[in-house]
N, C-alpha and C positions, 0 to 999 in steps of 0.2 A: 470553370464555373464563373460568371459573371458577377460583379461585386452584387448587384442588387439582386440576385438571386440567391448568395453566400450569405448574405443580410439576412433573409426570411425564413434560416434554416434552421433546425433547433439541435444543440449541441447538447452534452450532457457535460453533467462537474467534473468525471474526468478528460471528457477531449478539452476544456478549459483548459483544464491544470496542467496539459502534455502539450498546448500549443505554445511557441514560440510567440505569439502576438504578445500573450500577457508577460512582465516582468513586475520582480519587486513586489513592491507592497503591493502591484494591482492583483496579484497572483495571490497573496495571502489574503487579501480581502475575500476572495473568489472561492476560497478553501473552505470559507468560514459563511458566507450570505448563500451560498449555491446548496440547493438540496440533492442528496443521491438518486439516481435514481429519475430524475423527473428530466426534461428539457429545454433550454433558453434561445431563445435569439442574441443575434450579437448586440444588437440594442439596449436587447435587458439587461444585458450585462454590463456594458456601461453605465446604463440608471444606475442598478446598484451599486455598483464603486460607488460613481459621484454620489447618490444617498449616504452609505456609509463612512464617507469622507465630511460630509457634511451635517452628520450628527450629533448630537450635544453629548460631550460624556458624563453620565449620571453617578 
């Protein structure tokens, strides 16, 4: 599959949490902002770390 095609694909919270790409915190963040059931691009899922990294703790 080509990167730019792998890009546009939409994954679910568990193929996230079972790939190899994410580590660490990015994997626990991913546990926690990703909904069940629903599907992301690789994209969106970077937003979200970076969001959740850069949010004020209340």
């Amino acid at each position: 599959m080509s990167k730019e095609k792998e890009l546009a694909v939409g994954f679910t919270k568990e193929q996230f949490l079972q790939s190899r790409q994410w580590q660490g915190i990015d994997k626990d963040i991913l546990s926690i902002v990703l909904e069940p059931g629903k599907t992301y691009m690789i994209v969106e899922a970077k937003r979200m770390i970076d969001d959740f990294k850069k949010a004020q703790v209340k």
